[in-house]
C-alpha positions as CSV (number, residue, x, y, z in Angstrom):
1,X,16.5,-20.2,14.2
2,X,13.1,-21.9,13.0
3,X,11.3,-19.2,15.3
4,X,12.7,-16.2,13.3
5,X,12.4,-17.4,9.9
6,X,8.7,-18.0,10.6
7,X,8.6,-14.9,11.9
8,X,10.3,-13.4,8.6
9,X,8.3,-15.5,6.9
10,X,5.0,-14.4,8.1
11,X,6.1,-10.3,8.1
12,X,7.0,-11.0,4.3
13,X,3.8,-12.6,3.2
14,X,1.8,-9.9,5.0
15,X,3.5,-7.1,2.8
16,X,3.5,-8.8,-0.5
17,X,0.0,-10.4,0.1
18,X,-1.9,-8.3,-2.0
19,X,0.6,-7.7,-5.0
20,X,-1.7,-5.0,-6.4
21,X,-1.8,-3.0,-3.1
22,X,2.0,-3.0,-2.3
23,X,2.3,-2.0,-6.1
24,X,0.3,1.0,-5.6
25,X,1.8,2.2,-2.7
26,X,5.2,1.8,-3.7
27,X,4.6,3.9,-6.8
28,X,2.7,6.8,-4.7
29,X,5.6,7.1,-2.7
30,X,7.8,7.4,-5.3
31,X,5.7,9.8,-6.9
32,X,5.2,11.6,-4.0
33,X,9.3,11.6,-3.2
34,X,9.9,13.3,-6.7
35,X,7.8,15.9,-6.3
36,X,9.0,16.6,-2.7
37,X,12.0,18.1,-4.7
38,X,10.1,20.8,-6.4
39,X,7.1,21.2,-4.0
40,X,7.0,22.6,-0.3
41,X,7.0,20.1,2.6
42,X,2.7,20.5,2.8
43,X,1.5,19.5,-0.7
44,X,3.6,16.1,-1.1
45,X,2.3,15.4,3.1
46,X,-1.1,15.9,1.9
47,X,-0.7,13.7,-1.3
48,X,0.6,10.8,0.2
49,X,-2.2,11.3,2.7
50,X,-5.1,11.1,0.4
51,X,-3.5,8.7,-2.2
52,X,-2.7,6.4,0.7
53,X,-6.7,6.4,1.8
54,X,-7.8,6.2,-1.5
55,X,-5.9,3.1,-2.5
56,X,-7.0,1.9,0.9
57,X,-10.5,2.5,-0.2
58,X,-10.2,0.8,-3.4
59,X,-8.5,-2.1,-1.8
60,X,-11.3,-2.6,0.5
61,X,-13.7,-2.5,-2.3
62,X,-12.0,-4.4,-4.3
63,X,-11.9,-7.3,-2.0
64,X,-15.6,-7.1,-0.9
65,X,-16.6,-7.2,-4.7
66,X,-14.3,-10.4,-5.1
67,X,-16.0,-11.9,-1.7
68,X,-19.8,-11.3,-2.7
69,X,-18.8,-13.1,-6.0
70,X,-17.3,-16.1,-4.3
71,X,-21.5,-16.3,-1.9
């Protein structure tokens, strides 16, 4: 049982390792899920797509500004 609840363990610290990024996404697809009702099936597809890379993006930034002020 020790095997699975590191396993568990390990899969939940990956998601909620970056609070900020899992905060993000969470809130673009909700976004994205309310305006599926009102919006064809492209523009909510191609919303999530972008506003998944750019939080991606920033992310990666983000992370390489905090790791050139820890050198």
């Amino acid at each position: 049982m020790s095997m699975y609840g590191g396993v568990l363990k390990e899969l939940l610290g990956m998601f909620l390792g970056d609070a900020r990024l899992t905060g993000a996404v969470l809130c673009l697809v909700a976004a994205v899920g309310i305006l599926s009702w009102s919006a064809g099936p492209f523009v909510p597809g191609a919303i999530l797509l972008i506003g998944c890379l750019a939080i991606l993006v920033e992310a990666a930034f983000r992370e390489a500004r905090k790791g050139a002020a820890n050198d």
